[in-house]
Residue, then its C-alpha position, 0 to 999 in steps of 0.5 A: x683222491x678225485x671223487x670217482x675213486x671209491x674207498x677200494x681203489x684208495x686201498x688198492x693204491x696204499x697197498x701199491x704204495x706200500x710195497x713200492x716203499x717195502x721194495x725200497x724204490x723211488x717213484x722215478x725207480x719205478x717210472x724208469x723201469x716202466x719205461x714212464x716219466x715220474x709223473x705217471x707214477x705220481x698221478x697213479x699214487x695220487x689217484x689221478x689216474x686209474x691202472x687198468x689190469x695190464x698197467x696193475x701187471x706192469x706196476x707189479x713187475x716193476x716192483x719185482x712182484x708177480x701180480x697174481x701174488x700182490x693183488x693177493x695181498x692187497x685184496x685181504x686189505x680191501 
């Protein structure tokens, strides 16, 4: 993780990871249902690149989750 992100945000991408693992998907499965290239997908999970809360609602769907439910579970573990 880059120096900017704060042991939070590195939670918060775990919990990401996880459930894209928990869902049983690829990051190039979660890119094509973004409409992204893999390569997006990989710079969120390696912290290289931040979600703002409307990419965060995107991610969510893309995993099949509603975001009010992950952040839920997520924000227990932060």
């Amino acid at each position: 993780m880059k120096a900017f992100h704060t042991e939070r945000y590195a939670k918060l991408i775990e919990g990401l990871v996880a459930a894209r693992h928990k869902a049983g998907l690829t990051q190039q499965q979660v890119a094509d249902r973004l409409g992204k290239p893999q390569s997006y997908v990989a710079k969120i999970e390696g912290g290289e690149r931040r979600l703002d809360i409307l990419e965060f609602v995107d991610y969510a769907h893309a995993l099949d989750r509603e975001a009010p439910e992950l952040l839920k579970k997520m924000t227990k573990q932060v």
